[in-house]
N, C-alpha and C positions, 0 to 999 in steps of 0.2 A: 178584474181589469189587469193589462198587461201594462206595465209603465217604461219604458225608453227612457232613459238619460244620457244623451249625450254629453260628454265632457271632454274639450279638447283646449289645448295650451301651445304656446309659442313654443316651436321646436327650433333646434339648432340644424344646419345645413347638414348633410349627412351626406356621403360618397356613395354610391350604389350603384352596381355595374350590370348588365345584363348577360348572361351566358348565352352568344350565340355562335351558329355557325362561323359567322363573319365577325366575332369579338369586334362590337362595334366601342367607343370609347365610353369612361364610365360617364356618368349623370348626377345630378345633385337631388338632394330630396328637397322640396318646400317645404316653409314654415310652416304649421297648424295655423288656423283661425282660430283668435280666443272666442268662440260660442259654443253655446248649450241650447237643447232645444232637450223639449217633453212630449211624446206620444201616448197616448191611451189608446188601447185596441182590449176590445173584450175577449176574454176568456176563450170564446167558443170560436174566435179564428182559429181559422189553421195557417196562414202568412200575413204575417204584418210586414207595412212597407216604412222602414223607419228612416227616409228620405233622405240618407245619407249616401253620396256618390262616392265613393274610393276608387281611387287613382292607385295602378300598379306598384306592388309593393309598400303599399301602405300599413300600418301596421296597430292594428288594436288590441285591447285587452276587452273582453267582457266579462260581465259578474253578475249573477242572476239569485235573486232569492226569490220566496213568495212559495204560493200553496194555490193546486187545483185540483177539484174535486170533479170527480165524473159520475155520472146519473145515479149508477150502484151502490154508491157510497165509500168507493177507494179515492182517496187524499195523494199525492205525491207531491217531489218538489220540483228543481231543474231539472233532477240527474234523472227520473222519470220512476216508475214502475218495474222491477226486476220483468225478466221474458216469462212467460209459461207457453206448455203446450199449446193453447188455442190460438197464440200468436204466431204460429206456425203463415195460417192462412190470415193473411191483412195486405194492406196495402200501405205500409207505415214507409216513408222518404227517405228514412235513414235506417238499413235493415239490420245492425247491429249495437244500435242503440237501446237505450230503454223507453218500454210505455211512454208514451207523454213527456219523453226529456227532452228540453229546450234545444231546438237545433236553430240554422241559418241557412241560406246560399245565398250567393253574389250571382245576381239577374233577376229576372221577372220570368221567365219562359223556364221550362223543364229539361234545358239543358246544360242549367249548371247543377257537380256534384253538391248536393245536401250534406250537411255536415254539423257533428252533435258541439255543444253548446255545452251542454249540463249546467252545473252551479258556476264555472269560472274557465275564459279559454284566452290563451293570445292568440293570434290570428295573422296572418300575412297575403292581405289580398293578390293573386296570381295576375290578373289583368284588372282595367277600369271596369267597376260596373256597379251598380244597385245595390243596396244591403237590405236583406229578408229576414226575420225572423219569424221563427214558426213553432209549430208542435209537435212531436212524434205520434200521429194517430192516424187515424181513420177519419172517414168525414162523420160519418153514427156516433164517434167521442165526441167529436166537437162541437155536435148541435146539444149535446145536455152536459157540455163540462161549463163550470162554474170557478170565481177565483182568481188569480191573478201571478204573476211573476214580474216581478223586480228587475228592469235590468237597468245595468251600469256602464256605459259605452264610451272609455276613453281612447283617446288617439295617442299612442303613445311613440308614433315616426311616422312623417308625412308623405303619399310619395312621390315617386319621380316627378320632376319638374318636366320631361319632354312633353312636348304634344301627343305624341302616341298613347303616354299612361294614363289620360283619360280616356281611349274609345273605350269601350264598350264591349266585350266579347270577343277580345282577344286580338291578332295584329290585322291592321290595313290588307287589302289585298296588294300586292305588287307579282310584278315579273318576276320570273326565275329561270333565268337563259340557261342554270345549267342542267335542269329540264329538256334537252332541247329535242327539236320532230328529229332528230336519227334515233332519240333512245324510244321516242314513242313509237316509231311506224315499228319498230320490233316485239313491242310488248302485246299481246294478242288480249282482242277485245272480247272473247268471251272464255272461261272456264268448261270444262266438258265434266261430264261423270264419266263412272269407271269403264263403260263401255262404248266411251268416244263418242257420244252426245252432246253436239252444246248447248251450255246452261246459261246462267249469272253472264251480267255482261261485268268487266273488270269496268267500276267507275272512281276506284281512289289509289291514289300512289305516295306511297309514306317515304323519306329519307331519314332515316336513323340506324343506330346499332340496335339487335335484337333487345338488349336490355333497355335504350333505351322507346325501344316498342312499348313492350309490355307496361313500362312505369307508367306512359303516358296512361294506355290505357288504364290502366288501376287508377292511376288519378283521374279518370273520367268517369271511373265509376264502372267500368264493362268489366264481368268474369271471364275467365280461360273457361271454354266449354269443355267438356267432358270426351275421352275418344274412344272410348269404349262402353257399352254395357255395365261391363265389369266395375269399370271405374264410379259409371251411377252409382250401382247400388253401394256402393263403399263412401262414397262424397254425401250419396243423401241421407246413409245411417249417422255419419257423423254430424250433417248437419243437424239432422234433429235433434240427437246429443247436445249439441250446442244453441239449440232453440233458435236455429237463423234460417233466413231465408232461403231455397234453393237453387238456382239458375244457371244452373253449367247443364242440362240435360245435351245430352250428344245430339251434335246434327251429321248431317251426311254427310260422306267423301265425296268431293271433287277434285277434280286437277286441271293443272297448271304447269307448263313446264314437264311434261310428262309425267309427274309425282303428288302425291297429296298434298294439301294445306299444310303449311306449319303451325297455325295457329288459328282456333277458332273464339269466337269473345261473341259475348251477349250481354243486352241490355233489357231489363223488364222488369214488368210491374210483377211481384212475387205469385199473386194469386191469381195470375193470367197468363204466366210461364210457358202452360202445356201451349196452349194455341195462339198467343200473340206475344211477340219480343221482336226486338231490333236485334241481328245478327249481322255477323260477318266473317268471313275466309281470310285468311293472309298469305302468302307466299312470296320466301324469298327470291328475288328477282335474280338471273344472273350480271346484271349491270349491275354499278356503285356510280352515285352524284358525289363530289368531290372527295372523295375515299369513304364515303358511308354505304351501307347496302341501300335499294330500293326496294320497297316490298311490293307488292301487287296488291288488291285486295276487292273482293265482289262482297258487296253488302246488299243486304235486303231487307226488309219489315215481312215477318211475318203477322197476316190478320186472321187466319180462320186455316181451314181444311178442304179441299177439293179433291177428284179422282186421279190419281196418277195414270196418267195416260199411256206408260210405259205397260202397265199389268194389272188396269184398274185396281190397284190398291188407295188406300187413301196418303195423302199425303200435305204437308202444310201450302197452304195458298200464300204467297207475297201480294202486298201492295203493288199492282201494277205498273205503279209511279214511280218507279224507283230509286229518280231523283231524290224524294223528301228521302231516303233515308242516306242518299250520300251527302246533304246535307245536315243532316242530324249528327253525322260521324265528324263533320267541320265542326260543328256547333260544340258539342260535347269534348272535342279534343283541345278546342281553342280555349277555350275557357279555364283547361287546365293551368295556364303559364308556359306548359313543355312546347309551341308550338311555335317556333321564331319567324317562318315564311309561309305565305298560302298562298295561293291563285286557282284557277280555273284555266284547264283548255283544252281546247278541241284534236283532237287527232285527226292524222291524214283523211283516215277511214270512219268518221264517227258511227256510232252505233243506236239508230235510233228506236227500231223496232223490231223485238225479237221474241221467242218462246224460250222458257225455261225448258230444262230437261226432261221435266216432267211434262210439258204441256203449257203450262200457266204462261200468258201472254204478258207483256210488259213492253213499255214504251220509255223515251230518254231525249233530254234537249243535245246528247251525243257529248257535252262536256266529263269530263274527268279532273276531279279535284285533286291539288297537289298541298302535299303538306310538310314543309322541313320542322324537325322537330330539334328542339334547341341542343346543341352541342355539349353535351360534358364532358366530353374528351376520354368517354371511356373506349377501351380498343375493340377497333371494326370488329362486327363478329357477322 
């Protein structure tokens, strides 16, 4: 059995400010509630729901002891099972962690990043949301692991008092005028391949500095994909070296702006890499919202493989729906905390039905997601 303790105490008011674009003023943290509560969840879950809501910037400590044993007869504790070779291929949430070490995420849905636990972590929830604890396995571990872990779940800063820091998955939608239809009727709705094709329809637009692109994504959990061949085979010998997962495999050139991607990122289940991941293109824009760059960006789900239609070769098939995966990239980015504004909107020109480069047909409500990503004041790049 898995045992929960909550343990929370009268906290003192505390100043907590929020880094945004718009340096909005700072905030107070609330007092904890004095209660404690006890969960049991058996061994062979893989997420327990320990019905605890945290409000942004709240601030725990957890501490986990205890022993579980899986069918084989290997024993571990929080920190989990060192890596071996055959852990290469799994499907383990947190792909850098150990066997069976105690991890977490903040939501119920698969797009908040997972996050390891072991025997003892503080914690600073990024937005309001659900608190998860779980396993680092497989689902084949979980139906014969046996055993239990300890945990110890105190609140040690309460937070924000506003009404914002309870939703849920990150900020409210609002306007963002400085978005406005003269930078969109300029931004071209679809991406071409290199021999002036169009592909991808463009359906998400980021405002930040390069660096803080990239963080965001890292904290959402997405790798830089790979831009070469060359580079595979050098990232996936080291990865194996390292007994971690692989997911940067190279995807193809497109362009934008007359030039390739500047950056490509992937999201996926390790042992389904080759034919199914959430990916996406970036390209920096030549416009800037309030002195930050704009990036462009076509995202798609890849599910399978179909004929390329350019030279009957084969080539990956996207989700037609395209939608769910620009949605998926709201979900997964918001959740980080890096994400200070978001809305939806339509262009002059919306873009509702079209073919990939390839052939592959794909459909769209013609929305494009906008995403300001919180300001740290590092310089515009």
């Amino acid at each position: 059995m898995v045992v929960i303790s909550v343990l929370a105490f009268a906290g003192c008011a505390a100043v907590a400010s929020q880094t945004s674009q718009s340096n909005p003023p700072a905030t107070t943290t609330a007092p904890a509630a004095s209660t404690s509560s006890q969960i049991e969840v058996s061994g062979n879950q893989q997420w327990v729901d320990t019905k605890l809501d945290l409000r942004r910037n709240e601030t725990l400590k957890l501490s986990a002891a205890g022993t579980v044993t899986y069918a084989d007869g290997r024993s571990y504790g929080p920190d989990g099972l060192p890596r071996g070779w055959k852990d290469l291929v799994h499907q383990y949430a947190v792909p850098d962690a150990g066997h069976g070490a105690l991890i977490a995420r903040l939501g119920a849905d698969g797009s908040s990043q997972p996050f390891l636990v072991g025997s003892s972590k503080q914690y600073v929830a990024p937005v309001g949301g659900r608190l998860f604890l779980g396993v680092n396995q497989s689902q084949s571990d979980a139906q014969g692991a046996k055993g239990s872990f300890q945990v110890t779940i105190e609140i040690l800063e309460s937070g924000s008092t506003e009404a914002a820091a309870a939703v849920a998955g990150g900020p409210a939608e609002t306007p963002i005028p400085a978005v406005s239809a003269d930078i969109l009727v300029k931004i071209p709705r679809r991406v071409s391949d290199p021999k002036g094709s169009p592909g991808d329809m463009v359906n998400v637009l980021v405002v930040g500095t390069e660096e803080q692109l990239t963080q965001a994504f890292a904290a959402a959990g997405w790798v830089q994909v790979d831009r070469s061949v060359q580079d595979t085979l050098l990232a996936g010998f080291l990865a194996t070296m390292a007994k971690k997962d692989y997911l940067t495999m190279p995807m193809s050139t497109l362009y934008l702006f007359d030039r390739p991607q500047d950056f490509g990122f992937a999201h996926a289940e390790p042992v389904r890499v080759v034919m199914s991941r959430n990916h996406l293109r970036a390209w920096k824009s030549p416009y800037a919202v309030e002195d930050r760059p704009l990036w462009c960006i076509a995202a798609t789900h890849d599910i399978g493989f179909e004929r390329d239609q350019r030279n009957n070769g084969v080539t990956h098939k996207i989700d037609p729906a395209i939608d769910g995966e620009r949605e998926y990239v709201n979900s997964t980015l918001s959740v980080t905390g890096l994400v200070s504004e978001r809305t939806h909107v339509t262009p002059p020109d919306p873009l509702t039905e079209a073919k990939t480069a390839t052939g592959g047909e794909f459909h769209s409500d013609g929305r494009i997601l906008v995403l300001v990503l919180a300001n740290t004041n590092s310089p515009t790049k």
